[in-house]
C-alpha atoms as one frame of an Amber mdcrd trajectory, in Angstrom:
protein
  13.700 -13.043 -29.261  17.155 -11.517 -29.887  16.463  -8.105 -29.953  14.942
  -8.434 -26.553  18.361 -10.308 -25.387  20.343  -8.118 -26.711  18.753  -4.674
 -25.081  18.969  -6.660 -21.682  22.607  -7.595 -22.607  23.428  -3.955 -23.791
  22.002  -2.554 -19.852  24.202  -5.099 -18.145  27.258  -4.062 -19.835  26.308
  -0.601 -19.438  26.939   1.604 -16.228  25.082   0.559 -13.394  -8.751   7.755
   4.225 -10.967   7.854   5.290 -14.147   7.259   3.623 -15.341   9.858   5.682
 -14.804  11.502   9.089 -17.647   8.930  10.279 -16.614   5.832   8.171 -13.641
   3.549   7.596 -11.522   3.378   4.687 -12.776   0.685   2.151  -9.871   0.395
  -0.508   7.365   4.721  -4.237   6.875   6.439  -1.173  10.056   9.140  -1.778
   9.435  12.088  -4.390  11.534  15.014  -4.991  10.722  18.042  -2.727  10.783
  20.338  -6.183   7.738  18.632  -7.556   6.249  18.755  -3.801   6.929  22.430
  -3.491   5.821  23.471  -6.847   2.982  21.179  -6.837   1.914  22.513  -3.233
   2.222  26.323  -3.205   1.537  26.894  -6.576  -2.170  25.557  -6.517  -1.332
  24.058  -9.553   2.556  18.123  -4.092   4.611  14.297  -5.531   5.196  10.484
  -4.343   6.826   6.920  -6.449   6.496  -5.197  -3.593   6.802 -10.821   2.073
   5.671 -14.346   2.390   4.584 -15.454  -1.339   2.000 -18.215  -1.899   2.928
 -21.354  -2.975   4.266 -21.843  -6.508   1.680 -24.823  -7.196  -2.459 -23.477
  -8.545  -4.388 -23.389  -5.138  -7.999 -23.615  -4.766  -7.772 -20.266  -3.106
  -6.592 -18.368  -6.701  -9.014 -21.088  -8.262 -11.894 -20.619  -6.572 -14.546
 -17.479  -7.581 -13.447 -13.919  -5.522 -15.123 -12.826  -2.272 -16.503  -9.269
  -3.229 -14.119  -6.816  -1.397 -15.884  -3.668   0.051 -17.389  -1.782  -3.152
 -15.527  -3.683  -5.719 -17.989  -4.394  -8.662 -17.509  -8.066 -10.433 -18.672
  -7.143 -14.009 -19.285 -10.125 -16.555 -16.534 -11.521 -18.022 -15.748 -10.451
 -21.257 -15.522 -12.570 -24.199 -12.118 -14.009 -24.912 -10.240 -15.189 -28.272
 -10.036 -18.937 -28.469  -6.121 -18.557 -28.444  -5.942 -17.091 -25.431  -5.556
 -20.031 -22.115  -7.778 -19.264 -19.431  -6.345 -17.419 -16.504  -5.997 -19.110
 -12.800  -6.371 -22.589 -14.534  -3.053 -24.660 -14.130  -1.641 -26.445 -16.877
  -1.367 -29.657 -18.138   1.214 -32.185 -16.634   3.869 -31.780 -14.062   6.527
 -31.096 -15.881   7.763 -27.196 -16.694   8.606 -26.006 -20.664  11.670 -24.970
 -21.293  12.494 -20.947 -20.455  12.892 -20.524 -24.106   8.628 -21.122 -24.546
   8.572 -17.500 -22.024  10.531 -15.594 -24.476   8.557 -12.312 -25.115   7.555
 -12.054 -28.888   4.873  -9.953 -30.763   3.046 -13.220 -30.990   2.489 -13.935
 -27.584   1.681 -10.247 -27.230  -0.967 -10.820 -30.164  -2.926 -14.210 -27.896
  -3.253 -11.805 -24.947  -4.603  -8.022 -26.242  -7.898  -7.368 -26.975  -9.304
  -5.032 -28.816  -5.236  -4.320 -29.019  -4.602  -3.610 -25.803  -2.194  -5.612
 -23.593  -1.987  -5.163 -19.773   1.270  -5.751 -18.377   3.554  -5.328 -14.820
   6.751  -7.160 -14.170   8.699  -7.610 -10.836  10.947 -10.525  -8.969   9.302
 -13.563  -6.544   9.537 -10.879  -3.451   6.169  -9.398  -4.924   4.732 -12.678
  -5.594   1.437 -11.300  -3.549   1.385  -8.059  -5.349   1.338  -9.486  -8.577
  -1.193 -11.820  -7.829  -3.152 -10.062  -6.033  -3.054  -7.228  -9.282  -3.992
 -10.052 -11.531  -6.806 -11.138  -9.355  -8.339  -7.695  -9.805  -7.899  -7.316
 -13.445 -10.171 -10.945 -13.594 -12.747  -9.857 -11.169 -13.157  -7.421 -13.496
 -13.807  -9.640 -16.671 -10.256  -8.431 -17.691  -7.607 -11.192 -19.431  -5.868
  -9.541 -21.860  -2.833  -9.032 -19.366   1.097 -10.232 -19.236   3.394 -10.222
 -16.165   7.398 -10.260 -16.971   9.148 -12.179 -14.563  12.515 -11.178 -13.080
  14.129 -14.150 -12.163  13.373 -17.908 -12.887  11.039 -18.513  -9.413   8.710
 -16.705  -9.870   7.831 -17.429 -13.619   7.795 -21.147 -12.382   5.183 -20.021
 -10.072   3.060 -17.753 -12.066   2.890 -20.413 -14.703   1.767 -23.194 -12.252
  -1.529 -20.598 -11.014  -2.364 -20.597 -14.880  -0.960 -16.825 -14.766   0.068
 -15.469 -18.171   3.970 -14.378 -17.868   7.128 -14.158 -20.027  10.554 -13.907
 -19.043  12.401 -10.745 -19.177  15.352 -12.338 -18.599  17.062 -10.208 -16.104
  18.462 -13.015 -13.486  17.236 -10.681 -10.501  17.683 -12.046  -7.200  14.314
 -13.355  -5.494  14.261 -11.220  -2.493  12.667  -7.546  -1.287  14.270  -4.430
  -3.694  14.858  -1.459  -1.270  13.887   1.994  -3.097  16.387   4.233  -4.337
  18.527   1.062  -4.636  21.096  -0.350  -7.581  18.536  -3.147  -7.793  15.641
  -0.912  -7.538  17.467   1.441 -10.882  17.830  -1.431 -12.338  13.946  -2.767
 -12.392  13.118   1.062 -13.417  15.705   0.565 -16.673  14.409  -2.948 -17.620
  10.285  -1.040 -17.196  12.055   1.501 -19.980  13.480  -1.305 -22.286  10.540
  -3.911 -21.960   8.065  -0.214 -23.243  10.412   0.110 -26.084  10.614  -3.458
 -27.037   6.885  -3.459 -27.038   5.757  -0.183 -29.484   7.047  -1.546 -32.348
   4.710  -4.647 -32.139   1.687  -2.364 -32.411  -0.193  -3.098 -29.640  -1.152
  -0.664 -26.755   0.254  -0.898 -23.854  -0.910  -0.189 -20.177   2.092  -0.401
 -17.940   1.680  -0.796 -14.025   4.019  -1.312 -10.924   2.674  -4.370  -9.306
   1.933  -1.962  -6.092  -0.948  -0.788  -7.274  -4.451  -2.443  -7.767  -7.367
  -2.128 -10.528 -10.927  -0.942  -8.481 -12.730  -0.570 -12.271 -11.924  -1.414
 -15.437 -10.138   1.458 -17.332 -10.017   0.843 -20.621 -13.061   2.717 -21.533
 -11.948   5.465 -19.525  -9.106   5.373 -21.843 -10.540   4.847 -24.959 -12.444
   8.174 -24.317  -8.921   9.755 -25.637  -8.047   7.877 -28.749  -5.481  11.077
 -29.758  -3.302   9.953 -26.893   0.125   9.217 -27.519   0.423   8.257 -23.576
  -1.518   8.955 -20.648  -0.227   9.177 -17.285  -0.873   9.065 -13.685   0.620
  12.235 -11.398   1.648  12.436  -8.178  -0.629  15.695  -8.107  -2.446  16.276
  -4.029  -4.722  19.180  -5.547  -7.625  18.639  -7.132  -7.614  20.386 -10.880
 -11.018  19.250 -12.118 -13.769  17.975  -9.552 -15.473  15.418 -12.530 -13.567
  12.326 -14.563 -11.837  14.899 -17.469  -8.112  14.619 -17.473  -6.502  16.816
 -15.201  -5.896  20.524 -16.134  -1.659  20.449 -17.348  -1.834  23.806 -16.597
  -2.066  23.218 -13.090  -0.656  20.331 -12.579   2.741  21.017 -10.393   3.615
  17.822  -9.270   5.596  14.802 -11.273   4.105  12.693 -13.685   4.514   9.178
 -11.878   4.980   6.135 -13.985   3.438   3.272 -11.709   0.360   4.008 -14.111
   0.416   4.672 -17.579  -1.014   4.210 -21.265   1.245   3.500 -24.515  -0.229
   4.212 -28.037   2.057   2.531 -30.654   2.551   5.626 -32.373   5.659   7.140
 -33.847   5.519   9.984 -31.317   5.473   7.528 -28.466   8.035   5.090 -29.778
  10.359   8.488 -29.802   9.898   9.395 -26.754  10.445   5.104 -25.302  14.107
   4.941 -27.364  15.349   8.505 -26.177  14.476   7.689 -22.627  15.850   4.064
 -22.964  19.141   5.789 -24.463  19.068   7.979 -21.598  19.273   6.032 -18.994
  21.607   3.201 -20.646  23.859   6.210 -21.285  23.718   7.210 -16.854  22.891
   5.018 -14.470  22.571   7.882 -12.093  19.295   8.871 -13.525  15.791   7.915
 -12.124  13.702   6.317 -14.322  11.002   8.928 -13.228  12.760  11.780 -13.389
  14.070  11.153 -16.689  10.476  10.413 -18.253   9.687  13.707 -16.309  12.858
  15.804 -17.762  11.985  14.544 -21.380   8.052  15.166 -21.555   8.823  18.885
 -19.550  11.587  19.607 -22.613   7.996  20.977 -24.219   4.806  21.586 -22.589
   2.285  23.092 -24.260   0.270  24.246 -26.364  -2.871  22.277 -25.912  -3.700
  19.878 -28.494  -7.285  21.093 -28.568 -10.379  22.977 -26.499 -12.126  19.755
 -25.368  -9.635  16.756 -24.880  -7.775  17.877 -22.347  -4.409  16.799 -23.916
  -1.152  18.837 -24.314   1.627  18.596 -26.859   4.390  17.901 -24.589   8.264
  16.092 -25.788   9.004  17.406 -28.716   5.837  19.548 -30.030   4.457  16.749
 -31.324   3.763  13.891 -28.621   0.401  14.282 -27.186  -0.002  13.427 -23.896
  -3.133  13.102 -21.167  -2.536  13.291 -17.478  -4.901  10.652 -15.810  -7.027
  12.887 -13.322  -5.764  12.265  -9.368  -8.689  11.800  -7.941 -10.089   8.657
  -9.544  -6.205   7.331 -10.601  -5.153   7.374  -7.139  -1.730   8.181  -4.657
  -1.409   7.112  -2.023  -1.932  10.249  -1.079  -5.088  10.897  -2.519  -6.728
   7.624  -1.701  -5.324   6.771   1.804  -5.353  10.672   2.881  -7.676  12.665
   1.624  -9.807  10.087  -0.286 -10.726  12.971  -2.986 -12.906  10.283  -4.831
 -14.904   9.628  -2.325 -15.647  13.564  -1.372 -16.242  14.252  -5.041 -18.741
  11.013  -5.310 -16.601   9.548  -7.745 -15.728   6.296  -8.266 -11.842   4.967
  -8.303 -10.283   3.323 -11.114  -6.948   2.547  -9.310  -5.200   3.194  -6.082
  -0.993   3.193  -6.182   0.737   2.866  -2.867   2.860   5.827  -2.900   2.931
   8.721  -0.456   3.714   5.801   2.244   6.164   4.537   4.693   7.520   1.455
   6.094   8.515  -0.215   2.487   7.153  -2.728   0.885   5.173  -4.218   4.369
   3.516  -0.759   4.921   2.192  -0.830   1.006   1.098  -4.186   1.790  -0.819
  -2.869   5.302  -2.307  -0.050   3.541  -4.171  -2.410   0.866  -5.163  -4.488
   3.645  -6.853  -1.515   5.202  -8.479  -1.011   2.298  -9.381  -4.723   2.065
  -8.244  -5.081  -1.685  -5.394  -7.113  -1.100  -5.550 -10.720  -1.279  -4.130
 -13.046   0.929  -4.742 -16.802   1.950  -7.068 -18.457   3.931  -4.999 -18.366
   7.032  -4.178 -15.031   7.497  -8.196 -14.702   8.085  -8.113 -17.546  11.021
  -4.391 -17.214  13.412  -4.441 -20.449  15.397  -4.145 -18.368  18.909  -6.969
 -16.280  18.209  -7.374 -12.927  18.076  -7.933 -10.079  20.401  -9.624  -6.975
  19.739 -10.657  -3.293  21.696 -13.184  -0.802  21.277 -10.548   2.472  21.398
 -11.759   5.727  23.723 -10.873   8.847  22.329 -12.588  12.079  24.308 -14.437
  14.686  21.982 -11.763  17.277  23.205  -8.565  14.728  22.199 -10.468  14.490
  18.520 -12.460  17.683  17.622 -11.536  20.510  19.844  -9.239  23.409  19.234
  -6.592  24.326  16.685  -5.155  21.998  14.613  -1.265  22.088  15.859   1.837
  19.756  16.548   0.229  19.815  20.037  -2.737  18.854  20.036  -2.265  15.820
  17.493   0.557  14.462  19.506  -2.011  14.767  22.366  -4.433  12.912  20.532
  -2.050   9.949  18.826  -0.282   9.942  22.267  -3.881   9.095  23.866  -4.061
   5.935  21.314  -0.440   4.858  21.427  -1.029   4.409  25.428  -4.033   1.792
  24.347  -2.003   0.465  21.933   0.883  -0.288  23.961  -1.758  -1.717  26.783
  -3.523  -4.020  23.897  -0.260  -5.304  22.805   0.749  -6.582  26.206  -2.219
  -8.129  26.916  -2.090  -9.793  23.170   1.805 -10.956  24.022   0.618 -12.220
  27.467  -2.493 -14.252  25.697  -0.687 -15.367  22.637  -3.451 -13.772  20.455
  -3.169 -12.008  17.045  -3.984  -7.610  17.909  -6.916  -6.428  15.494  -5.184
  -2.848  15.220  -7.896   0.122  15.893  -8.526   2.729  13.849  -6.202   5.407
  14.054  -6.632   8.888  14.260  -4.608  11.835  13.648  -4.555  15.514  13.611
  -1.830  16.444  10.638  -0.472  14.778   8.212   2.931  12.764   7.611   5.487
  13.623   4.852   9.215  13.884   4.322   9.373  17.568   4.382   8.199  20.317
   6.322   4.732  21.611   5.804   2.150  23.364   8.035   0.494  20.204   9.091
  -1.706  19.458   5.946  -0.812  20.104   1.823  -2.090  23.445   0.927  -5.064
  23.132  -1.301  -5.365  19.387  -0.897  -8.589  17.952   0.212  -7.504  16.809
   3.746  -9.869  16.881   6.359  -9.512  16.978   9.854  -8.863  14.856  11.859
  -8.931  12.170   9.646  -8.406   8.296   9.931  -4.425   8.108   8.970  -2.851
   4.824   7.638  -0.763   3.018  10.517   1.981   3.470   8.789   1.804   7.461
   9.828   2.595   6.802  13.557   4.063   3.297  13.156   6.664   1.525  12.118
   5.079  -1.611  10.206   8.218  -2.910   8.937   9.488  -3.161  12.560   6.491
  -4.923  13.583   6.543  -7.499  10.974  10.206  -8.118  11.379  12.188 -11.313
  12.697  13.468  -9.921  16.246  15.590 -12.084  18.952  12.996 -13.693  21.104
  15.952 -13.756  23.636  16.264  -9.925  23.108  12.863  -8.688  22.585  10.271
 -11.497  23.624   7.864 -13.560  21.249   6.906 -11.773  18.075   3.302 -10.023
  18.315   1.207 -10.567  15.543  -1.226  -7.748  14.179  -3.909  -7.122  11.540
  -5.240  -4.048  10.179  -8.386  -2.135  11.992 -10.884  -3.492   8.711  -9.712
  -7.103   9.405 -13.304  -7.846  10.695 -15.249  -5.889   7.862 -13.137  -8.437
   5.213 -15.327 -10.928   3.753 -12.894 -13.244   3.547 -13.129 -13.907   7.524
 -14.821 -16.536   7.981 -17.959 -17.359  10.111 -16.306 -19.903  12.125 -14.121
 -16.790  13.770 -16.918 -14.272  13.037 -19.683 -16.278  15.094 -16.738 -17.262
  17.973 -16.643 -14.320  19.694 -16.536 -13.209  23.302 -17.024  -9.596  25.047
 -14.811  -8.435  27.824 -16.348  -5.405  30.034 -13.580  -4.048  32.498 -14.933
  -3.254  36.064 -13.921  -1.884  38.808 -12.764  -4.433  41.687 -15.696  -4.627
  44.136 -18.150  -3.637  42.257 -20.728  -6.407  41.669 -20.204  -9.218  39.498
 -16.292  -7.939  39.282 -14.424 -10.923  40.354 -11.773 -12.986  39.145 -13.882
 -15.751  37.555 -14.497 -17.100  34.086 -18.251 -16.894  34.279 -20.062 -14.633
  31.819 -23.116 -12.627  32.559 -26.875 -14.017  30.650 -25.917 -11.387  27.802
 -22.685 -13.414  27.136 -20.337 -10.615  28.170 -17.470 -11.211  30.783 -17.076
  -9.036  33.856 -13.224  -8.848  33.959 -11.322  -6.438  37.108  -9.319  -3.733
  35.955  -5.422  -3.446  37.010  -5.458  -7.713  36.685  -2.395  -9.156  36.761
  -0.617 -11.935  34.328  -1.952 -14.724  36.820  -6.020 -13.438  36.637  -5.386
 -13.155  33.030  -3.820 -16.418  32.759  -6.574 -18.663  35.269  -9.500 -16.568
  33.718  -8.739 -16.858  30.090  -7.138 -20.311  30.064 -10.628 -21.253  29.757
 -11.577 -19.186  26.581  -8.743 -20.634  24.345 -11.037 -21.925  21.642 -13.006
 -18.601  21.848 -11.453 -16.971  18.237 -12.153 -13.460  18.799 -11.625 -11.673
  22.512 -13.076  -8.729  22.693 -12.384  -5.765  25.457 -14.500  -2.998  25.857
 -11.247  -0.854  26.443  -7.887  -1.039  27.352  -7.879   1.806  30.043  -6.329
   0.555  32.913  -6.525  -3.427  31.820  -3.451  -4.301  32.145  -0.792  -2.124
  34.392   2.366  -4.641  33.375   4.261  -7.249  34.053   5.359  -8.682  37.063
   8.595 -10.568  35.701  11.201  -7.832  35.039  12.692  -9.920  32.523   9.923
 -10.557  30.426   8.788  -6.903  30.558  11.916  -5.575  29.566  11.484  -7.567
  26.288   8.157  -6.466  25.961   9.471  -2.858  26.198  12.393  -3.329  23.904
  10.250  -4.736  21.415   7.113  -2.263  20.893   9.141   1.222  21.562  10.439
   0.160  18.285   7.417  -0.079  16.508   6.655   3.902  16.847   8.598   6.046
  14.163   8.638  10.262  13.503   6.126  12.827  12.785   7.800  14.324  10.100
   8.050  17.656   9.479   8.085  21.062  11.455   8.588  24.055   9.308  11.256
  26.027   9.632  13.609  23.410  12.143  16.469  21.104  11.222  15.901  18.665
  12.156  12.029  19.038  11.501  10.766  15.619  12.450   9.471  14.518  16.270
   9.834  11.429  17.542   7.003   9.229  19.102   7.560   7.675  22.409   6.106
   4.280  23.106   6.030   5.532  27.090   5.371   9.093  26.396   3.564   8.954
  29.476   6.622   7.829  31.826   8.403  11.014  30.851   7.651  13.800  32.979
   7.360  17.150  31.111   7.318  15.307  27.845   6.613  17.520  25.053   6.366
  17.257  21.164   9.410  18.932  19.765  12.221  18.523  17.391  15.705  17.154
  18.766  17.561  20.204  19.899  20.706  19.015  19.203  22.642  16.190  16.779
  23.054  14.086  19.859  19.120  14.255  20.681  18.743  13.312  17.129  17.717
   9.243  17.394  14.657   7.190  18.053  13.964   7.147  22.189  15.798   3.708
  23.036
């Protein structure tokens, strides 16, 4: 299509939770601190894709889904006789020519229904995202989706699973787009063009980032507001309506985010796509969010009516909806507080902002939420895995004040664990089931008084691992010469997934520490007649070694704690690249009010430090990670 050439030609010429306190969880990160403080203290808070699968249709995408935690599989729903069945690979080995991908109103016409058209884009780097968003959108009967493809690898691959895609021409690179990046403005202006490109075919449009994931299907939600001009998600942390209306505009301080939102072809709405196109064409200094923001805030208000919910925002004559927080999720508001589940509401969508550690900690915090997808063999690591039932006293968890104290007390208590279970999974060569972590206050980038004001926060509550560690650091490629063999993790839900299968479910052995002398506490591989192994505390690498040596086909090791189970190694060497590798996996509590610097580092060997205590560097010089 030329006019979609063109508009790509004219922007390269241009500038440059907890489910509760009792339960687990079942499921960009930066915002500007304006939105967060308006949003916050006026009780009216804000926030913002990796191994890919093979390019060739697997019987894994093929086959029918595993049901993921409360994830409902409706019926599928009846679909036009144009439109190709999704997940079934095509015909013949050989690939059309890029000119078949070109995006055109008729290959928007095969996919909508009922005149809606589902669409995300992105580059091979988010290759699992993407499918892992379609995958949701068909467990959920839906097919009338598109996914724009940002370089040539990734529309070869999508078309090979029998996913629906078109090209959007842009000749990205494959890899990982950092936030805030040139790359990273330049998928944001290509989002703008592709929504502008689209209106004037007619069709609705629901845009999404691919970091996000479908838990219901919304379209009836969204047909409930057929005045709409657009409807968007917020990065709003207070609840303004405790039922499924649209949130109250009034009261709504934070940003509009655009990872989430719903197009109406009308003539207010195309408007409002070519002035923030122009915009942004015209300054490549401008966010694509803040310049959606800027141009919907030129007007606010009045309401359009008593009942809808909708405002006339733009310019007086754009009505728009803003998708209610609590059931169109944050990160925030999923991960964190999980406001659906306290108001007994159901989510239609969870977006991985309010997060840390990139694009691997928005991957970790699906997994923990067991809606994101991923192959057979993540579910089965060929060394096993090794697991621990975590200790945390009542006093560590529930007593006292809620202060920078007493929740570096209580992460402190787990990180000791932690660093214990990872030493014993580096000495065994097994794959660490993460615990469940805990924390007292919340993590953000600025300083608050340990929670969000009027949020729905409880406390303590079970925090992502991305609030205490670094999960890009953990995932990364390090010098085995430098920092030891890489030590592979999974998230604390791995063994709730249904997609683990029975052969590692039903292989399973129970380690009770004991004290050395006490009976049936020796050094031998012999379990008791309930199947559990007595196993001394303090044991060094050689009891680990002779004892377990003879449980290597046993998938799952299980220890009933890690207190005192393993006090080290013995070769200098190899513990000094066990140490240099995991006190890099901790990062900062972030942010004491009223300090610069605000954030406090956590210590991998906290403990080691005599008088250590939670506070923020005290000079420039202080001011780095403790290694």
């Amino acid at each position: 299509m030329p006019g979609w050439r063109n508009q790509f030609q004219e922007i390269a010429s241009s500038k440059p939770l907890f489910l509760t306190i009792y339960a687990t969880v079942v499921a960009g990160i930066v915002f500007s601190s304006f939105y967060v403080f308006s949003a916050v203290y006026s009780s009216a808070g804000r926030g913002g894709a990796g191994s890919a699968p093979s390019s060739s249709a697997t019987s894994w995408w093929l086959s029918p889904p595993a049901s993921l935690g409360m994830l409902a599989v409706p019926a599928p729903q009846p679909r036009s006789k144009s439109m190709p069945p999704i997940w079934k690979a095509p015909p013949g080995s050989k690939m059309p020519p890029l000119k078949t991908f070109r995006l055109t109103k008729e290959l928007f016409g095969k996919r909508a229904k009922d005149n809606v058209v589902i669409v995300t884009f992105g580059n091979y780097a988010f290759m699992d995202f993407i499918l892992t968003w379609v995958k949701h959108l068909t467990d959920l009967g839906l097919d009338n989706l598109l996914v724009g493809a940002m370089d040539t690898k990734l529309l070869e691959a999508l078309y090979w699973k029998g996913i629906p895609v078109f090209d959007m021409g842009s000749h990205m690179s494959t890899g990982d787009v950092g936030w805030g990046s040139p790359t990273f403005h330049k998928m944001g202006r290509e989002k703008v063009i592709l929504i502008d490109t689209v209106l004037p075919f007619g069709y609705e449009l629901l845009m999404c980032d691919t970091d996000m994931v479908w838990l219901k299907n919304p379209l009836p939600y969204l047909s409930h507001f057929p005045e709409a001009d657009v409807l968007t998600s917020t990065d709003q942390v207070v609840p303004t309506v405790a039922d499924d209306r649209l949130d109250i505009w009034q009261q709504v301080g934070a940003a509009y985010n655009i990872g989430i939102f719903h197009w109406r072809p009308t003539d207010a709405a195309k408007k409002l796509a070519k002035e923030w196109k122009d915009m942004l064409l015209a300054d490549d200094a401008i966010w694509d969010q803040n310049g959606f923001n800027d141009l919907v805030h030129r007007q606010l208000g009045p309401s359009v009516d008593q009942e809808s919910g909708l405002v006339y925002a733009y310019d007086g004559n754009l009505k728009l909806g803003l998708l209610p927080a609590s059931i169109f999720c944050s990160g925030h508001t999923y991960f964190v507080q999980a406001m659906y589940q306290q108001l007994r509401m159901e989510p239609y969508a969870v977006h991985t902002t309010f997060q840390y550690a990139g694009t691997e900690g928005k991957r970790h915090r699906l997994r923990e939420a067991m809606v994101f997808y991923d192959p057979p063999e993540y579910f089965d690591s060929p060394g096993g895995f090794l697991t621990f039932k975590p200790s945390i006293p009542k006093s560590l968890l529930l007593d006292g004040e809620h202060t920078i104290e007493s929740h570096f007390s209580l992460v402190n208590y787990q990180i000791k664990q932690i660093r214990t279970a990872l030493a014993v999974a580096f000495l065994l060569n097994r794959t660490l089931v993460m615990p469940p972590l805990w924390c007292r206050l919340d993590r953000l980038w600025f300083s608050h008084p340990g929670i969000l004001v009027g949020s729905m926060t409880r406390q303590p509550f079970l925090c992502p691992l991305d609030h205490v560690f670094e999960v890009n650091v953990m995932l990364k490629q390090l010098s085995e010469e430098e920092f030891g063999p890489r030590i592979n993790f999974r998230e604390y839900s791995f063994f709730d997934n249904p997609s683990v299968p029975r052969q590692v479910k039903e292989s399973w052995l129970d380690v009770q520490l004991c004290q050395v002398g006490s009976r049936n506490c020796n050094v031998s591989n012999s379990t008791t007649a309930l199947g559990v192994l007595k196993f001394p505390k303090h044991s060094n690498e050689e009891t680990f070694h002779s004892v377990f040596s003879s449980f290597k086909e046993v998938k799952v090791i299980q220890f009933s704690s890690m207190q005192d189970a393993f006090p080290g190694f013995t070769d200098k060497i190899r513990e000094g690249k066990f140490r240099n590798r995991v006190k890099r996996y901790v990062g900062i509590w972030c942010c004491v009010e009223n300090h610069i610097p605000g954030h406090i580092y956590y210590d991998m060997y906290w403990d080691e430090k005599p008088g250590w205590k939670p506070i923020p560097p005290q000079t420039s010089e202080d001011d780095h990670p403790p290694w």
